[in-house]
C-alpha positions in Angstrom: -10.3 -40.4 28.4 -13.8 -40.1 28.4 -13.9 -41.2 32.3 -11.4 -38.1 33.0 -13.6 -35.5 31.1 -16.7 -36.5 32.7 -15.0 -36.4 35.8 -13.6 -33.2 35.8 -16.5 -31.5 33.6 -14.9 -30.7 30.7 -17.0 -27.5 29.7 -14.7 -24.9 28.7 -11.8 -27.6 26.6 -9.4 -27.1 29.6 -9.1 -30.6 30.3 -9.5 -31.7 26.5 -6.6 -29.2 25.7 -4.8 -31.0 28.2 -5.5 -34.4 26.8 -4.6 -33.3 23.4 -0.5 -32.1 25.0 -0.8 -35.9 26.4 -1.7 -37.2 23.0 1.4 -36.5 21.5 3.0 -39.1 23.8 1.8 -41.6 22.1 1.4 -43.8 19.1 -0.8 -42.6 16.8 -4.5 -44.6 17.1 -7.6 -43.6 14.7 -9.9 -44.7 16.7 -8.1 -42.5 19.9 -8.5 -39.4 17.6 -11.7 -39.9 16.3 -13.3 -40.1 20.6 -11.4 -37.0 20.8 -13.0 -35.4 17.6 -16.5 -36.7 18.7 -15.8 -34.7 22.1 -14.5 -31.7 20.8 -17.4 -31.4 18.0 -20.5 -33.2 20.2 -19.9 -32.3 23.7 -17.6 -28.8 23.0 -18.7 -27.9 20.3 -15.2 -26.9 19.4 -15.1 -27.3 15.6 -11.5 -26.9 15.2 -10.3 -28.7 16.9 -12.7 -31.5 16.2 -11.4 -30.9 12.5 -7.8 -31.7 13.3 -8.8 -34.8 15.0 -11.3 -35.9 12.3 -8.6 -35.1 9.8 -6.1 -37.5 11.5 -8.3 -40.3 12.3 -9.2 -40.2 8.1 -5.6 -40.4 7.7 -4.7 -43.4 10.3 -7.7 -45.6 8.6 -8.1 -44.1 5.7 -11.1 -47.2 4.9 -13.8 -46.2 7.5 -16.8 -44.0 6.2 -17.4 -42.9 9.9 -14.7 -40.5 9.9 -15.4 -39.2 6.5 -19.3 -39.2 7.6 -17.6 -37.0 10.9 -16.0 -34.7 8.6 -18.9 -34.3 6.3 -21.4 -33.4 8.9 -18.2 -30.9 10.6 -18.4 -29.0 7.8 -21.5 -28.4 6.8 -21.3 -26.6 10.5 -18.7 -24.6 9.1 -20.3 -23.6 6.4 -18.4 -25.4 3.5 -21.3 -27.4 1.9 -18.7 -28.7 -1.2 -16.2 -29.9 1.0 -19.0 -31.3 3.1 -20.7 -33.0 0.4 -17.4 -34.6 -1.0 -17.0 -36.3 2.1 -20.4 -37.9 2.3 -19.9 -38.9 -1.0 -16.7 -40.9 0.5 -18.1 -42.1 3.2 -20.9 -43.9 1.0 -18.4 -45.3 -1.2 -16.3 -46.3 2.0 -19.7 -47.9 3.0 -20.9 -49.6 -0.4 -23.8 -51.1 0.8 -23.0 -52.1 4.4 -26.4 -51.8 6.4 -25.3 -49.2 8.8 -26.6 -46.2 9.9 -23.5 -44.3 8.5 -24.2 -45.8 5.1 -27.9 -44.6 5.2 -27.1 -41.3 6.8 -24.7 -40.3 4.2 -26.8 -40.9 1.6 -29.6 -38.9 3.4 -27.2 -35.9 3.4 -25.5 -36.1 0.4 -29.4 -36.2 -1.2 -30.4 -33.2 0.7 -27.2 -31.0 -0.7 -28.2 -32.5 -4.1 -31.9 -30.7 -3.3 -30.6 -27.7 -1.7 -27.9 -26.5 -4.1 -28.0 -28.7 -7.1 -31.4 -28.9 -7.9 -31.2 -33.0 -8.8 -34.4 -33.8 -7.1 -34.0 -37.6 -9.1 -30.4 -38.1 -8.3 -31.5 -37.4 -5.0 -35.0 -39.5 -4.9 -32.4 -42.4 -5.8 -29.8 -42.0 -2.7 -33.0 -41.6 -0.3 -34.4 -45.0 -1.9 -31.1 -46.6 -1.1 -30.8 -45.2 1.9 -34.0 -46.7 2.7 -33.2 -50.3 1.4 -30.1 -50.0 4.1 -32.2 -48.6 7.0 -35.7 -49.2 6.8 -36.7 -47.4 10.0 -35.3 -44.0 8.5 -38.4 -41.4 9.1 -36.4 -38.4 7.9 -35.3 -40.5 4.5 -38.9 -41.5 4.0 -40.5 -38.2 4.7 -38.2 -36.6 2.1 -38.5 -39.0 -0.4 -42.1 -38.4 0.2 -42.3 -34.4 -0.5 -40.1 -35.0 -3.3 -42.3 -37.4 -5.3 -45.6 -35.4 -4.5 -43.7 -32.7 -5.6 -42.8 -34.5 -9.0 -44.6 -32.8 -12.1 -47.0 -35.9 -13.1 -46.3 -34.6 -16.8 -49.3 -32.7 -19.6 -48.9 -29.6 -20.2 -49.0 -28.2 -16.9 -48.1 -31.3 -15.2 -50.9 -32.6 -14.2 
């Protein structure tokens, strides 16, 4: 599939539309409809459709965190930051503490909601620390966890 959009130049979904019709021939395959998601959402830009996709590859392996990672980071883009956050919250308990970059990078955005609409700077601190046990070489997990614990009221009065 990939070969065929490159080589026609898939820039406006025509051909992706057109694998999609195709699609329906077939037996249904998660890893099929995740590609086709990544293309839609990475290379398109077509959230949408990338949704469906995402949606169905969940459904066909309901056990890997890279589609509910996919998802996550989908809608965020739309603009849905609870739905978003429940699915990075799956895909780190689809993960446990796998060393992968999708176990790290769920973490990192499920800690970044938990800043930026929550308030839970600790709860945070905590998936960032984990997410840096599972990928060391993280700078955005490091640099966070950084400006949130020199942001951390040392305690006194005024918290000094």
């Amino acid at each position: 599939m990939l070969a065929l959009l490159d080589a026609y130049g898939d820039h406006d979904g025509s051909v992706g539309a057109l694998y999609d019709e195709g699609l329906a021939g077939y037996p249904p395959c998660a890893y099929v409809e995740a590609v086709t998601g990544d293309h839609w959402f990475e290379e398109l830009g077509y959230l949408l459709p990338a949704r469906r996709h995402y949606l169905r590859a969940a459904e066909l392996d309901p056990t890997c965190p890279t589609h509910q990672y996919q998802l996550g980071l989908l809608y965020h883009m739309l603009g849905i930051p609870e739905v978003s956050v429940e699915h990075f919250r799956r895909a780190v308990a689809l993960a446990g503490q796998d060393h992968s970059e999708v176990a790290a990078r769920a973490r990192f955005n499920w800690a970044a909601h938990l800043v930026n609409r929550e308030h839970a700077r600790e709860q945070a601190a905590g998936l960032l620390r984990e997410a840096l046990q599972l990928m060391p070489n993280y700078p955005e997990a490091r640099d966070t966890l950084a400006r949130l614990e020199a942001a951390r009221p040392r305690g006194g009065l005024f918290g000094r």
